[in-house]
Residue frames relative to the residue before (quaternion, step in Angstrom):
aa qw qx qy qz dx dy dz
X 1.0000 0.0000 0.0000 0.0000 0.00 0.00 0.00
X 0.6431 0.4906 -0.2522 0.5312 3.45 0.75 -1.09
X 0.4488 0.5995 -0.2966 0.5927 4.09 0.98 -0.16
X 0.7974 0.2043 -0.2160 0.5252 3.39 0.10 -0.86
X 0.7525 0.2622 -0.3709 0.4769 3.59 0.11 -0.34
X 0.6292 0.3155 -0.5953 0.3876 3.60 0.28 0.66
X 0.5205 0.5394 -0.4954 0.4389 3.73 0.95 -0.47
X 0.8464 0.3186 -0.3436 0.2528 3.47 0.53 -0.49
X 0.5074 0.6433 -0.4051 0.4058 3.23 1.81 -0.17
X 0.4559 0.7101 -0.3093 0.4385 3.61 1.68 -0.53
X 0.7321 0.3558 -0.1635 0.5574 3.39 0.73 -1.60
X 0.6232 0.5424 -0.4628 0.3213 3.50 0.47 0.04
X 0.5275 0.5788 -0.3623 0.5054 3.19 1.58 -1.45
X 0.7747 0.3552 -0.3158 0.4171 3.59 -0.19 -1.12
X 0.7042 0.4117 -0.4253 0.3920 3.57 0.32 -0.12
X 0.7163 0.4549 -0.3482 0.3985 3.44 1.19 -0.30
X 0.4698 0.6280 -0.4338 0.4435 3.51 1.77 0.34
X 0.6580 0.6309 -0.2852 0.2962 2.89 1.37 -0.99
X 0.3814 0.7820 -0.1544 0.4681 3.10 2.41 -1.54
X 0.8100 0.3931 -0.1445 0.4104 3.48 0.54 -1.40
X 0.4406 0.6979 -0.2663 0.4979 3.49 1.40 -0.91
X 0.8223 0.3584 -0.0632 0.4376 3.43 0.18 -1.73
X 0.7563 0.0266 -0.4196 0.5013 3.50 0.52 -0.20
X 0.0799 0.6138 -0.6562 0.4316 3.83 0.47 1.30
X 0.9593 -0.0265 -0.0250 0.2799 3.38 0.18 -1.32
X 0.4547 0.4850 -0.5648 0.4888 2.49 1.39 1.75
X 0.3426 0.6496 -0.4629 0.4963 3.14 1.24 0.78
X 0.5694 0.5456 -0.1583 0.5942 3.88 0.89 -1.20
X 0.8957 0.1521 -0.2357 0.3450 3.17 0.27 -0.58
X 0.3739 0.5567 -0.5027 0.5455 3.52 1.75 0.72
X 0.7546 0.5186 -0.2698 0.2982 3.45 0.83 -0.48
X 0.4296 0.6166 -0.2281 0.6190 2.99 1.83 -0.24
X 0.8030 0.2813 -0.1412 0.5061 3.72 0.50 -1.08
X 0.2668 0.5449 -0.6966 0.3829 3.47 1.05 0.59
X 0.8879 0.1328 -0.2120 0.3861 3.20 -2.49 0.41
X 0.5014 0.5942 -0.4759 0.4112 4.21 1.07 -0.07
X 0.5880 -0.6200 0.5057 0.1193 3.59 -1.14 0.61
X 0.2133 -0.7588 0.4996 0.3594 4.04 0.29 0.26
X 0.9131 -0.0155 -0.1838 0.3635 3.38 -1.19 0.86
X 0.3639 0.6680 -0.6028 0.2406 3.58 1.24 0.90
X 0.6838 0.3639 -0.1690 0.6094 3.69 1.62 -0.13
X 0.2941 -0.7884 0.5297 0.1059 3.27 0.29 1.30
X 0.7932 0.3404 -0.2434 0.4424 3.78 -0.11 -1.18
X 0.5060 0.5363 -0.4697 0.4856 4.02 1.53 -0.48
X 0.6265 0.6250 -0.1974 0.4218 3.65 0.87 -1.69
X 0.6713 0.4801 -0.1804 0.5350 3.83 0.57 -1.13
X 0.4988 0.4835 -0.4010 0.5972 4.00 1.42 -1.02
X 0.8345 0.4347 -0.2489 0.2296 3.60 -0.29 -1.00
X 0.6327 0.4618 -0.2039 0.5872 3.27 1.31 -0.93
X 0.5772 0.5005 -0.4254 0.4852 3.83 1.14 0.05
X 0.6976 0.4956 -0.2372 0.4600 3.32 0.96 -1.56
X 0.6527 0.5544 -0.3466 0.3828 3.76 1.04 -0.34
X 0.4565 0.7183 -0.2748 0.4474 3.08 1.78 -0.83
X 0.8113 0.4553 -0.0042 0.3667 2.73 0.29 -1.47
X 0.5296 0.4377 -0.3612 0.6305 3.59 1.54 -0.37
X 0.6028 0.4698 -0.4614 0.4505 3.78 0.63 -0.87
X 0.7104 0.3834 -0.3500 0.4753 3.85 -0.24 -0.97
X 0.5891 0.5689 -0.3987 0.4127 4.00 0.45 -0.72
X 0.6728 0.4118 -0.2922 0.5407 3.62 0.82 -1.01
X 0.7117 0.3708 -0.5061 0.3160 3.55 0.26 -1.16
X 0.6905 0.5953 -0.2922 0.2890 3.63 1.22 -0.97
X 0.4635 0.6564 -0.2732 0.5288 3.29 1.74 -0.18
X 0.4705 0.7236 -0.2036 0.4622 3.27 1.08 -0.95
X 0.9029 0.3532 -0.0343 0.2426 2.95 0.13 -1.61
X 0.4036 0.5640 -0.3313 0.6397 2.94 2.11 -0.37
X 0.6538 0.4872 -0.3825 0.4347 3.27 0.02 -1.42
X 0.4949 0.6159 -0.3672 0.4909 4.25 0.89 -0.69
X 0.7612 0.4657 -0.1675 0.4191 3.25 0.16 -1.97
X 0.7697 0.4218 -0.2373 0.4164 3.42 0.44 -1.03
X 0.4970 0.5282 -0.4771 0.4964 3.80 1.50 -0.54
X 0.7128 0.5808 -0.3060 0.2467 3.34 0.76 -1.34
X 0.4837 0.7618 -0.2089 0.3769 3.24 1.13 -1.16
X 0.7082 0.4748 -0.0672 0.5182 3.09 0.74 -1.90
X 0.7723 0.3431 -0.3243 0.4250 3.48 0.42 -0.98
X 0.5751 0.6522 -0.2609 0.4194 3.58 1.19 -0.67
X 0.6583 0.3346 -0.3136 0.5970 3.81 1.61 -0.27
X 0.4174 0.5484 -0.5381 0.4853 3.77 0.98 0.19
C-alpha cells in the first residue's frame, strides 16, 4: 500500500512540474500574441491553439493523479 501511494505521490510531483512548465509557456506565448491579429499568421495561430490543447489535457491528466493519490490515501485510513 505504502508503494502505491508514494509511486503515485512521485508521479504526481513530476506531472505537476510538468503542469507548471506548460502553462509557463502558454503564458510566453500570450505575451508574444499580445497586439497580433488571430489567424493573420496561420502557423503562429495553429502554435497556440496546439499548445493550449495540450495545457487543457495536461491539467485534466494532472487532475487525475492528484484523484488517484487522494484516493490512495483515503483508502489506507
Amino acid at each position: 500500500m505504502s508503494e502505491e501511494s508514494g509511486s503515485a505521490r512521485n508521479k504526481f510531483r513530476s506531472h505537476f512540474a510538468v503542469e507548471i512548465v506548460l502553462i509557463a509557456l502558454l503564458a510566453m506565448y500570450m505575451v508574444l500574441a499580445k497586439g497580433r491579429i488571430v489567424g493573420d499568421d496561420l502557423v503562429f495561430t495553429v502554435v497556440g491553439a496546439g499548445l493550449m490543447a495540450l495545457v487543457t489535457y495536461w491539467t485534466l491528466y494532472t487532475l487525475r493523479d492528484g484523484l488517484e493519490m487522494i484516493v490512495l490515501r483515503v483508502r489506507g485510513l
